[in-house]
Phi, psi and omega in degrees: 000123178272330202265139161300123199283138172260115203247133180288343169303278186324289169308295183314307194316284130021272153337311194259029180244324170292328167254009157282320205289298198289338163292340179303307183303312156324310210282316181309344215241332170103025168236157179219092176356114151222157188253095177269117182302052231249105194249127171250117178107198190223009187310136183279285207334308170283324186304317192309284216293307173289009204233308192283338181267350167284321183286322185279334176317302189283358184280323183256029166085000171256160185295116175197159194221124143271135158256078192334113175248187182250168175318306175272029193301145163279158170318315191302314192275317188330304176294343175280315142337306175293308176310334180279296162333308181305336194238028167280111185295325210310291197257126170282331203205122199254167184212119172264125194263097185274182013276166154260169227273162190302331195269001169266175185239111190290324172271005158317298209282318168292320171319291156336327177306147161275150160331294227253028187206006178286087184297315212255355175064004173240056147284142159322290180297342157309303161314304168342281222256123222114305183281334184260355185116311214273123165290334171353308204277203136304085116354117174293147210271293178331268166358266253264347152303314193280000188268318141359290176297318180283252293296310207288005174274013196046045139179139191319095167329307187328105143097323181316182140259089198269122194233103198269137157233133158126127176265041183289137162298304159331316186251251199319308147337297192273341185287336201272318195277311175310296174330327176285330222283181178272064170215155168327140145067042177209199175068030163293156173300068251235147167237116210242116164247163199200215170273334153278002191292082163325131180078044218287310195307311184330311179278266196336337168273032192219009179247148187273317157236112201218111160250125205279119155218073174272319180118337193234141186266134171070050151294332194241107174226167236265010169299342216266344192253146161312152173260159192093352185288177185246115178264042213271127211244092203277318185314145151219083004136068159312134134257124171291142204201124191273330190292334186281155196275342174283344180087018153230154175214185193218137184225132188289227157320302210249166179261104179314296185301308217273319195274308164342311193283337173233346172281140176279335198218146185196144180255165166218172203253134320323152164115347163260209133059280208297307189303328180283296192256038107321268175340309189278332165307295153334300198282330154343272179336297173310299182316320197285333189255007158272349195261321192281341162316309173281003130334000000 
């Protein structure tokens, strides 16, 4: 293996010790960060996920609640759920945690958030001015983890060949126009690839920075990359795997050996990408409970 690992346990680690200080800060003033969880089903997956974001709220002093619903929750009540949140003083910041069950309507349901307590940043108007330039706002966490990782990867977007795969309105979309916008530690060449992309290796072998968030494991293997690039693996992968005692493992986008071997910079899966949006969940959260102070 040639490429350096960027390892996000570490950077988030960081993150959340610089954001203790400011819940600290916060807290002298008589405010206290809060996160409300809005968990539907029982999905191991989402359960998991909502349970590591609860452990980190209390390692840094903010204030957080899941709210559990059943599966068979209605469109009607969901929203009336949310509607409480919003008018709750408690929580700064609400977070829907997906996917939801088939018979909701998920942009309904995002829709709903108030804007300014939209933690995950995909409110229409967040998204808006995200499309306008403007950073201000809430950031979607993943995006704004991986801009994090290249900045602490040394190296400048300004001027690169950024080849973002995949278009989720989560991922892939907002991370392109952040790589794009016109700022410090931004202002890449951006290529947005997708499921229609004829010729996927064609692009992915001309980018300088390449983020796999596809979906699919070993969509990206290491014929596809430059060599020296900055790899960033967004994917996360159940897999079955008899040797581990749980019968599973979790793997990401790109086949880790093979790109490792031509990439200069690489993240790997658990350990890149998820502890950074965390992280960025967090440092959300605070914001959000700094913005309403001064309100």
């Amino acid at each position: 293996m040639t490429a350096t690992i960027i390892d996000g346990r570490v950077i988030a680690a960081e993150l959340r010790v610089n954001l203790a200080g400011e819940v600290s800060e916060l807290a002298s003033t008589g405010v206290t960060p809060g996160l409300a969880v809005v968990l539907v089903g029982d999905d191991p997956g989402s359960v998991s996920y909502v349970t590591a974001k609860a452990a980190a709220c209390a390692e840094i002093g903010i204030f957080s609640k899941t709210i559990r619903l059943p599966a068979t929750i209605s469109q009607q009540e969901l929203l009336e759920r949310i509607a409480a949140l919003n008018a709750d003083n408690r929580f700064h910041a609400i977070l829907q945690q997906l996917p939801l069950s088939e018979h909701l309507d998920e942009r309904a349901v995002l829709d709903a958030i108030e804007p300014a307590k939209d933690v995950d940043g995909l409110h229409p108007s967040n998204l808006g001015r995200l499309l306008l330039g403007e950073t201000s706002g809430p950031i979607p966490c993943t995006p704004k983890g991986v801009m994090h990782l290249i900045a602490r990867s040394g190296i400048d977007p300004a001027g690169a060949h950024a080849v973002v795969v995949g278009r989720s309105s989560l991922v892939g979309r907002p991370l392109a126009v952040l790589l794009a916008n016109k700022a410090s530690g931004a202002n890449a060449t951006v290529t947005l690839c997708h499921t229609g992309t004829t010729d996927l290796a064609a692009h992915t072998r001309t980018a300088d920075i390449l983020v796999v968030a596809a979906g699919c494991p070993n969509t990206v293997t290491g014929d596809m990359v430059k060599p020296g690039a900055t790899v960033i693996d967004v994917g996360t992968n159940r897999i079955d795997d008899a040797s581990r005692k749980r019968g599973w493992r979790l793997i990401g986008d790109v086949d880790f050996d093979s790109v490792a071997d031509v990439a200069g910079n690489i993240t790997k899966v658990p350990g890149g990408v998820g502890p950074m949006t965390i992280a960025m969940l967090l440092e959300n959260t605070v914001r959000a409970a700094r913005l309403a102070n001064l309100r």
